[in-house]
mmCIF file of the C-alpha atoms, coordinates in Angstrom:
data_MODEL
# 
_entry.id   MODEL 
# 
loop_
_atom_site.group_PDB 
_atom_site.id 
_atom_site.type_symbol 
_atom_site.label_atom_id 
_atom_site.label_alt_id 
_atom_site.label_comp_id 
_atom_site.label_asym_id 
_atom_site.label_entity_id 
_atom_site.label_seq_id 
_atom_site.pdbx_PDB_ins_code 
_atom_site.Cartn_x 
_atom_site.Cartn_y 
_atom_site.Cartn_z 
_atom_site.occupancy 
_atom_site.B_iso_or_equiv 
_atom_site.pdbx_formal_charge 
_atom_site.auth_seq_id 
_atom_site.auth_comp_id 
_atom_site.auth_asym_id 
_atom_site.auth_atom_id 
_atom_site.pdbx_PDB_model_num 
ATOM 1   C CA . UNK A 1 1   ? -64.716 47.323 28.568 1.00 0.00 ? 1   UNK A CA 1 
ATOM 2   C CA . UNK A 1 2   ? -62.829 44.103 27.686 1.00 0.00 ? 2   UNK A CA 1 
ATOM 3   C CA . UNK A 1 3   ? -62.676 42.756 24.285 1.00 0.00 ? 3   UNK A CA 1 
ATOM 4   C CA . UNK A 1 4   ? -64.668 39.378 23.241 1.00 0.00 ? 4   UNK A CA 1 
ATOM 5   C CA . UNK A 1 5   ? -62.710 36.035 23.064 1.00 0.00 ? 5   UNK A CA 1 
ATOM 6   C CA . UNK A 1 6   ? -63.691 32.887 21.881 1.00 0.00 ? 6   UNK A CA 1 
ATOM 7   C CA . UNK A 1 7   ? -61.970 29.876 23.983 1.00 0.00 ? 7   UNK A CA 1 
ATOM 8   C CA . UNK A 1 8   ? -62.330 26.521 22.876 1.00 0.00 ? 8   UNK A CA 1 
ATOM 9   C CA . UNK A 1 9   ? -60.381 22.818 24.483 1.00 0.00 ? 9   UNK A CA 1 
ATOM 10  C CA . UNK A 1 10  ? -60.411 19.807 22.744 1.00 0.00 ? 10  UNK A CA 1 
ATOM 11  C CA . UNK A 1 11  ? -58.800 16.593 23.961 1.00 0.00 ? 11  UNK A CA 1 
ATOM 12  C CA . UNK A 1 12  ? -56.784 14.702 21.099 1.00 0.00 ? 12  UNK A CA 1 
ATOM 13  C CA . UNK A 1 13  ? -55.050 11.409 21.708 1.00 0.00 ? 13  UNK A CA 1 
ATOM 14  C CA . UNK A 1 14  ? -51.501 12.442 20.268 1.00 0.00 ? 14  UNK A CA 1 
ATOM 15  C CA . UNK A 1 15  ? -48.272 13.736 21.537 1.00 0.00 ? 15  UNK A CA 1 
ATOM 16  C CA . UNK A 1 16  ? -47.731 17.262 22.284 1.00 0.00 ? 16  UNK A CA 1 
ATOM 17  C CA . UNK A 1 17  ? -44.525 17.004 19.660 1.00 0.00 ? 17  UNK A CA 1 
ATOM 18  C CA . UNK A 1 18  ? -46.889 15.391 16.985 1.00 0.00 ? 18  UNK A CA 1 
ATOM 19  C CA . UNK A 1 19  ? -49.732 18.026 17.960 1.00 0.00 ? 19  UNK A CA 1 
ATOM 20  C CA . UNK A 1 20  ? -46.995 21.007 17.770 1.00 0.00 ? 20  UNK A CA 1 
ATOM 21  C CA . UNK A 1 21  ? -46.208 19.741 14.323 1.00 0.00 ? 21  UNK A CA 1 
ATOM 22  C CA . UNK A 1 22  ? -49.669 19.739 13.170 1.00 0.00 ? 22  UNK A CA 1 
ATOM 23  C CA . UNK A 1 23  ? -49.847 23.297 14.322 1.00 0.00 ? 23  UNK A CA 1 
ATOM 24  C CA . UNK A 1 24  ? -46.794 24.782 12.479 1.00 0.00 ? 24  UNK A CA 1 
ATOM 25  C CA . UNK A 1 25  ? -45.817 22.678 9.441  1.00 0.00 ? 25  UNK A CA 1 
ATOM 26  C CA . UNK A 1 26  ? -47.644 23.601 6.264  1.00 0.00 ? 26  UNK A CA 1 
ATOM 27  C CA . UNK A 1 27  ? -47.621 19.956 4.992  1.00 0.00 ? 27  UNK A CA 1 
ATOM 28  C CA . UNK A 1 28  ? -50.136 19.182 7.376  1.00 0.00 ? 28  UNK A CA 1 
ATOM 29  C CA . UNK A 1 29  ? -51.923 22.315 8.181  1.00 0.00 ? 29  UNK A CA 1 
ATOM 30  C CA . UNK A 1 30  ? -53.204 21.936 4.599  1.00 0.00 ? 30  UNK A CA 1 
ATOM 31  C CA . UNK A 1 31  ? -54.791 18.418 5.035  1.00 0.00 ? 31  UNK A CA 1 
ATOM 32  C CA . UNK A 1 32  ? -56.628 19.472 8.143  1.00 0.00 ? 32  UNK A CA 1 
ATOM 33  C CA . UNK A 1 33  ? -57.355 23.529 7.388  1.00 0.00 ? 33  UNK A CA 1 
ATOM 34  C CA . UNK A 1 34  ? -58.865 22.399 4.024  1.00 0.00 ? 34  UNK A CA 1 
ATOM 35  C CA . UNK A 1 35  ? -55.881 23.045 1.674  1.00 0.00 ? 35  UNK A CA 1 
ATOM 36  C CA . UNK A 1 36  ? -54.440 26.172 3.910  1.00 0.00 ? 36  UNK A CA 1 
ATOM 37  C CA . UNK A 1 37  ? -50.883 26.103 4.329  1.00 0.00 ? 37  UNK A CA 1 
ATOM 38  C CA . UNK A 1 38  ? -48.578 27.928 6.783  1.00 0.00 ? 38  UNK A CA 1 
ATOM 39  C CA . UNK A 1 39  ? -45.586 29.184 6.504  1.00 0.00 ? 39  UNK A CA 1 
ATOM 40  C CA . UNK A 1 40  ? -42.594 30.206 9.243  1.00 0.00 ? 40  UNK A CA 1 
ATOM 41  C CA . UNK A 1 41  ? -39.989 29.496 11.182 1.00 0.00 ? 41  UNK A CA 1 
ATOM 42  C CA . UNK A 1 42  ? -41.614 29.763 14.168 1.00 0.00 ? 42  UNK A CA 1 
ATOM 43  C CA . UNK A 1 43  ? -39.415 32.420 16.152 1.00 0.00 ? 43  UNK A CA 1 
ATOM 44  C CA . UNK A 1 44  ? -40.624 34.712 18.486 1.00 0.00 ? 44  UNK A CA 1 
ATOM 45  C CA . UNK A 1 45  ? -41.228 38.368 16.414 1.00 0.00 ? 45  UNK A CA 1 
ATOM 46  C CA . UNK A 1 46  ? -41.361 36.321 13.067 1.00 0.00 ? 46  UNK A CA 1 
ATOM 47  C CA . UNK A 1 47  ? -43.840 36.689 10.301 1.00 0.00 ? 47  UNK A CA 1 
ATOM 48  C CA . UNK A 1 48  ? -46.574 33.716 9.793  1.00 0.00 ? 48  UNK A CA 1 
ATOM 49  C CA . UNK A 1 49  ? -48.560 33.251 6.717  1.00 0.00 ? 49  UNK A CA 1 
ATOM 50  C CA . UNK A 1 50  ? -51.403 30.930 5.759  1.00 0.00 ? 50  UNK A CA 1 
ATOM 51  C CA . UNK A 1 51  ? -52.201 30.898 2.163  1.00 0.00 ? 51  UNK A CA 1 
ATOM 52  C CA . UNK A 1 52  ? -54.442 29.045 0.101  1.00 0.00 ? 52  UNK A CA 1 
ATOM 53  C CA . UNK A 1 53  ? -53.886 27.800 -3.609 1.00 0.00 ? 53  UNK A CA 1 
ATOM 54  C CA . UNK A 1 54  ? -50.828 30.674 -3.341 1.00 0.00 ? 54  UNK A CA 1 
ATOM 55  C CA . UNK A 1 55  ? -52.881 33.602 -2.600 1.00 0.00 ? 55  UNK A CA 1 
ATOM 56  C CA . UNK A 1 56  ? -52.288 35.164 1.532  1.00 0.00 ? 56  UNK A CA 1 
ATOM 57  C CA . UNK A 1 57  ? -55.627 34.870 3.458  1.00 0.00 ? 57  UNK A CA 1 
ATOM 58  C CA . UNK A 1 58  ? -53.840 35.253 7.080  1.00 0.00 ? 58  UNK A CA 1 
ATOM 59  C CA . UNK A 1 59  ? -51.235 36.658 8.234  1.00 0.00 ? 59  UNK A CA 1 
ATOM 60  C CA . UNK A 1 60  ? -49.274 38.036 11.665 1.00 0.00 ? 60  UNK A CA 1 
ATOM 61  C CA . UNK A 1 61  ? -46.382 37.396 13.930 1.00 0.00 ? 61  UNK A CA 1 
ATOM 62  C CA . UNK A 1 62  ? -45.428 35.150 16.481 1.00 0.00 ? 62  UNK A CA 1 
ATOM 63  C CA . UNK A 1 63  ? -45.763 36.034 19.699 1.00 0.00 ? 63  UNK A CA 1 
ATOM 64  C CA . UNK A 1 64  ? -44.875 33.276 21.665 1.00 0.00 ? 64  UNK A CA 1 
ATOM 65  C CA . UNK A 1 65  ? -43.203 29.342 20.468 1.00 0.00 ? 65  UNK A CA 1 
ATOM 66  C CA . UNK A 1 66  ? -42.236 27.227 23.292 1.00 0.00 ? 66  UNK A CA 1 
ATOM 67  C CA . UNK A 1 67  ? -42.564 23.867 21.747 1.00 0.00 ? 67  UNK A CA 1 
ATOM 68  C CA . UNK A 1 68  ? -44.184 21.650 22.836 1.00 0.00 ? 68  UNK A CA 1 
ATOM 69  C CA . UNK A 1 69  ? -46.192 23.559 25.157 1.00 0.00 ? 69  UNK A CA 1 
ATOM 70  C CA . UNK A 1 70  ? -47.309 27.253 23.655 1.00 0.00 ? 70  UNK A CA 1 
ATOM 71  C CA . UNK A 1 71  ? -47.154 28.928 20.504 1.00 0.00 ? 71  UNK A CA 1 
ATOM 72  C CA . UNK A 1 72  ? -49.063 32.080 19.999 1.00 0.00 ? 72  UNK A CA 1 
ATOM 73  C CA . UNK A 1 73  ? -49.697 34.719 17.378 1.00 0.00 ? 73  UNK A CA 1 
ATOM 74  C CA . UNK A 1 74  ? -51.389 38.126 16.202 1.00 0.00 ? 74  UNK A CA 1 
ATOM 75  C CA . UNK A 1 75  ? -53.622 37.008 13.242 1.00 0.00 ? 75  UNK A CA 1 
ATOM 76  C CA . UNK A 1 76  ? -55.169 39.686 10.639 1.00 0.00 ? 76  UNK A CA 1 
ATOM 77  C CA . UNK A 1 77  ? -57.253 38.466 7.607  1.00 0.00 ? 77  UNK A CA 1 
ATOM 78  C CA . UNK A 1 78  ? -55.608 39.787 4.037  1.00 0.00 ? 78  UNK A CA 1 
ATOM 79  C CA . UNK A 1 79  ? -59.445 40.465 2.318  1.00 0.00 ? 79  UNK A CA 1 
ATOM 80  C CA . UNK A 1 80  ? -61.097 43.641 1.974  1.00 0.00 ? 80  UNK A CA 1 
ATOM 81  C CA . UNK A 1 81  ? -63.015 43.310 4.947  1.00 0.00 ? 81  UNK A CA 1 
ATOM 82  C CA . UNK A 1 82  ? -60.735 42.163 7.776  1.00 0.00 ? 82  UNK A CA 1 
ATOM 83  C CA . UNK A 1 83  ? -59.110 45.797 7.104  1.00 0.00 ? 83  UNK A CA 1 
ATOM 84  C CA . UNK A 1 84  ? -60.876 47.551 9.184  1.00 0.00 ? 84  UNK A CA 1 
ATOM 85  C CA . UNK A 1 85  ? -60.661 45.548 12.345 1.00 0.00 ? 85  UNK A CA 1 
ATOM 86  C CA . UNK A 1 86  ? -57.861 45.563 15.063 1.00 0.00 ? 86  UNK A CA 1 
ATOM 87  C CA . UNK A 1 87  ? -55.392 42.787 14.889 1.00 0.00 ? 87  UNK A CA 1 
ATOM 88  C CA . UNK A 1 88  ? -56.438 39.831 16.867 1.00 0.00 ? 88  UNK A CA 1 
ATOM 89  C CA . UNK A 1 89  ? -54.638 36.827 18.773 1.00 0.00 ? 89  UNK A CA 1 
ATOM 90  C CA . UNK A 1 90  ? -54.245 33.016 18.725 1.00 0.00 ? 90  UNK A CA 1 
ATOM 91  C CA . UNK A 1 91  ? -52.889 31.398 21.753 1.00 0.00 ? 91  UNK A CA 1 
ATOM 92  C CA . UNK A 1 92  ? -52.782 27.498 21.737 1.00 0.00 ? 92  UNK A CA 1 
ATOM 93  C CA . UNK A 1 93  ? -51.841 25.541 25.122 1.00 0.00 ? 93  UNK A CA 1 
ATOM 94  C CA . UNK A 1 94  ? -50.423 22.095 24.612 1.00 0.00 ? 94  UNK A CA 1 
ATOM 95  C CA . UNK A 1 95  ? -51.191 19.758 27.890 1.00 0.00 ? 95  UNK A CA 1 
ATOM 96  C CA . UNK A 1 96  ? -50.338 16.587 27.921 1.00 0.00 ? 96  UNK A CA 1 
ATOM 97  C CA . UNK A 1 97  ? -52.502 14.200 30.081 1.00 0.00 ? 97  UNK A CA 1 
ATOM 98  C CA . UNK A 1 98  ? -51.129 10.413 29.878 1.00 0.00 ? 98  UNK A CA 1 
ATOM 99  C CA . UNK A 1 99  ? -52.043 9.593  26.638 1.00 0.00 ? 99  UNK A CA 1 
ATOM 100 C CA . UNK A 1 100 ? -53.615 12.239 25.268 1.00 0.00 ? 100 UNK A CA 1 
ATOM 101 C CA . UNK A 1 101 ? -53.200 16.111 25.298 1.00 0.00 ? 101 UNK A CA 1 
ATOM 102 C CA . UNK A 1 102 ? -55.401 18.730 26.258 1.00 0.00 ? 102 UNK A CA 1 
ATOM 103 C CA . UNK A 1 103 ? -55.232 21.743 23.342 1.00 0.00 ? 103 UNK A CA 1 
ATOM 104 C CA . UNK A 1 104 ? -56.387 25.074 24.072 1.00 0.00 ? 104 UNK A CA 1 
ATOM 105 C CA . UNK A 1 105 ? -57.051 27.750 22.024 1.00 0.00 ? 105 UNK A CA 1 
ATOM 106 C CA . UNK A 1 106 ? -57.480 31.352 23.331 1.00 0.00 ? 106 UNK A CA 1 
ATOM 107 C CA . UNK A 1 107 ? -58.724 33.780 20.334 1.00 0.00 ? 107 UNK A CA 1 
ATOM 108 C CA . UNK A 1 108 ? -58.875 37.472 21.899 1.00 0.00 ? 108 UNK A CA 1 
ATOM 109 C CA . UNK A 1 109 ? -58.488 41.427 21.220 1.00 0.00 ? 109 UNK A CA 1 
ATOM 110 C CA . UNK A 1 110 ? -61.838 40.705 18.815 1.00 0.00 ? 110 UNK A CA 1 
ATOM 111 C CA . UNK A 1 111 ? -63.844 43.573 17.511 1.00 0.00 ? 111 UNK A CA 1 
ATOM 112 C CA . UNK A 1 112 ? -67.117 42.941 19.131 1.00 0.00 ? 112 UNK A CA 1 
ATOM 113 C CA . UNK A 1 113 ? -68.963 43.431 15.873 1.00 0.00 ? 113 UNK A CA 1 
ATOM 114 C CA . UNK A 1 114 ? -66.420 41.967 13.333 1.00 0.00 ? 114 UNK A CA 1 
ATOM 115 C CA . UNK A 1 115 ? -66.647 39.680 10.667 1.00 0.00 ? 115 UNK A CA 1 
ATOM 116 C CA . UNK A 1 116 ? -63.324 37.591 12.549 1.00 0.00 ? 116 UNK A CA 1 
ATOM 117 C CA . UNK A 1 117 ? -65.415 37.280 15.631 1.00 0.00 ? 117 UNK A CA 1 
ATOM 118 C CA . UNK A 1 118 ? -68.378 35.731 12.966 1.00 0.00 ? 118 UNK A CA 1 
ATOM 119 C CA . UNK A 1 119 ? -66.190 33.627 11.430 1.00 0.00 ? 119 UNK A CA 1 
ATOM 120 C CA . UNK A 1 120 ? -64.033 32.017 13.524 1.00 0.00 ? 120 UNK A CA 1 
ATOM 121 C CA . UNK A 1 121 ? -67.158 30.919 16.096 1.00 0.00 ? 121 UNK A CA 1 
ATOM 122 C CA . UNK A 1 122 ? -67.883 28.172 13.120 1.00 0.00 ? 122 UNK A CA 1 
ATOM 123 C CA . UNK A 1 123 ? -64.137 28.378 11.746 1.00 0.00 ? 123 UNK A CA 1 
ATOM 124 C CA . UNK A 1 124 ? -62.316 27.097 14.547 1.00 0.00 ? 124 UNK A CA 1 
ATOM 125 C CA . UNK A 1 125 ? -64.482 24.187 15.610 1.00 0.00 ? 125 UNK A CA 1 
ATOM 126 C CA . UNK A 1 126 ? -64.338 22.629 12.257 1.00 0.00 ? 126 UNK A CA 1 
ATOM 127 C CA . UNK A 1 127 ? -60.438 23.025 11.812 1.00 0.00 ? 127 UNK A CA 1 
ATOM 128 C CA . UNK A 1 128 ? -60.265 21.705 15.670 1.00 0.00 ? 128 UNK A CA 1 
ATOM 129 C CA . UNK A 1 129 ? -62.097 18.558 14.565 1.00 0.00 ? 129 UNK A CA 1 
ATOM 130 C CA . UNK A 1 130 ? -60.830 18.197 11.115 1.00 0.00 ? 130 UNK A CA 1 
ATOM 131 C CA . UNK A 1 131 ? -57.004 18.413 13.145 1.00 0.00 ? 131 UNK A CA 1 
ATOM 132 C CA . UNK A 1 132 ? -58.592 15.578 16.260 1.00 0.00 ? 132 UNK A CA 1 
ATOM 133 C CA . UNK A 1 133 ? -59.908 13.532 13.248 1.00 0.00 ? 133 UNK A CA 1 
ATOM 134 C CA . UNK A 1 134 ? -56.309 13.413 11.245 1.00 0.00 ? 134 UNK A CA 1 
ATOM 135 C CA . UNK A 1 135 ? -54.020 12.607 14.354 1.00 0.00 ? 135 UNK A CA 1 
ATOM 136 C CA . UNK A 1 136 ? -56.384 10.571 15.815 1.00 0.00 ? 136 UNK A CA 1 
ATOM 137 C CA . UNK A 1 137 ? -57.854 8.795  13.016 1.00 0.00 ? 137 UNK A CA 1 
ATOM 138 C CA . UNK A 1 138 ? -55.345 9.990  9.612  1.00 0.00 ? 138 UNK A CA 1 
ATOM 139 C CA . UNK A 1 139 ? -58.528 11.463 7.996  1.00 0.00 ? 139 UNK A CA 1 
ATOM 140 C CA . UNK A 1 140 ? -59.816 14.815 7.747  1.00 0.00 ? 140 UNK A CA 1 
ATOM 141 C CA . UNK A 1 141 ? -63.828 15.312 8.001  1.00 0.00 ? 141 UNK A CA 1 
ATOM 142 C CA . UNK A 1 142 ? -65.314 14.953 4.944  1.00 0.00 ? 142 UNK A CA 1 
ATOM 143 C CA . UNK A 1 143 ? -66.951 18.571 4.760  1.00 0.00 ? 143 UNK A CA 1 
ATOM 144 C CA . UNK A 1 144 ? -67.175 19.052 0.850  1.00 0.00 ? 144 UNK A CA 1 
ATOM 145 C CA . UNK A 1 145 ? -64.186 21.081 -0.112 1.00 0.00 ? 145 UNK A CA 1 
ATOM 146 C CA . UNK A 1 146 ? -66.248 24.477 -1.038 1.00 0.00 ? 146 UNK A CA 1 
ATOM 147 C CA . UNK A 1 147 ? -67.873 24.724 2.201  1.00 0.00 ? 147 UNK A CA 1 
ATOM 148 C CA . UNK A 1 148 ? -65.031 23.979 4.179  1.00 0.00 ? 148 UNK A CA 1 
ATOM 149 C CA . UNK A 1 149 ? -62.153 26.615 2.039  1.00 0.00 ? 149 UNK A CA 1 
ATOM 150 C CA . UNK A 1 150 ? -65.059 29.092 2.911  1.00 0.00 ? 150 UNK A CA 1 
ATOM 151 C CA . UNK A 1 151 ? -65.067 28.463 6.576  1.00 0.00 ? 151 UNK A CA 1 
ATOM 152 C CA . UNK A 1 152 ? -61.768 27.568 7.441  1.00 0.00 ? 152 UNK A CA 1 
ATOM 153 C CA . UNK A 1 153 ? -61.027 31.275 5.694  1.00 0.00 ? 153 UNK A CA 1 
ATOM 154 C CA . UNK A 1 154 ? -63.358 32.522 8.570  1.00 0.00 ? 154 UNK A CA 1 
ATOM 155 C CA . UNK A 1 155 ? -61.246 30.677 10.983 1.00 0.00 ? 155 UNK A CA 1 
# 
């Protein structure tokens, strides 16, 4: 039986370098991820961390960072009740089409009953559009700050 994934493309008129940057620098994750910040170098086999306000909420390791193109990582939830569930993983694919770029993001190896699988089906479309909104735009949605911490956590 294979395990759920969630898939979801975007088009975002950047660069692939720009959009690579907005993946893996934790200045900017934190304007688009509503005040999450990451944290790595960015080597295959190296840790990743996103915290918010200094406390760990993800965490994994990198699995694959061919920049501009690919970067990919496990990702495991630090609360009580991502414990329980297998480690899961993020692929993003970076295409660039003339003037825009075509961004990809694989999430698989999902429990099918688990509370990542819940979360990140709202999660990842709001961080996806809050990111497409910045780059394209330099403003994040204005999802009140409460709502959004809450989500992007499910993300």
């Amino acid at each position: 039986m294979s395990k759920p994934e969630f898939i979801y493309v975007t088009y975002i008129e950047t660069t692939p370098e720009e959009l690579w940057q907005a993946l893996t620098d934790g200045d900017f994750t934190e304007r688009y991820w509503f005040s999450h910040r990451v944290a790595s170098d960015w080597s295959v086999g190296s840790d990743y961390r996103f915290t918010l306000e200094g406390e760990n909420r993800l965490e994994g390791k990198v699995l694959i960072s061919d920049p501009p193109r690919k970067l990919a990582y496990t990702w495991k939830g630090c609360a009580e009740e991502y414990r329980r569930e297998r480690v899961s993983r993020v692929t993003f694919d970076l295409e660039p089409r003339g003037e825009i770029v075509k961004l990809t993001l694989t999430h698989d190896n999902l429990d099918e009953a688990g509370v990542t699988l819940r979360g990140i089906s709202e999660g990842w479309p709001m961080v996806l559009a809050s990111l497409k909104s910045l780059l394209e735009n330099g403003q994040i949605l204005g999802i009140p700050r409460p709502i959004a911490a809450q989500e992007a956590i499910r993300a």
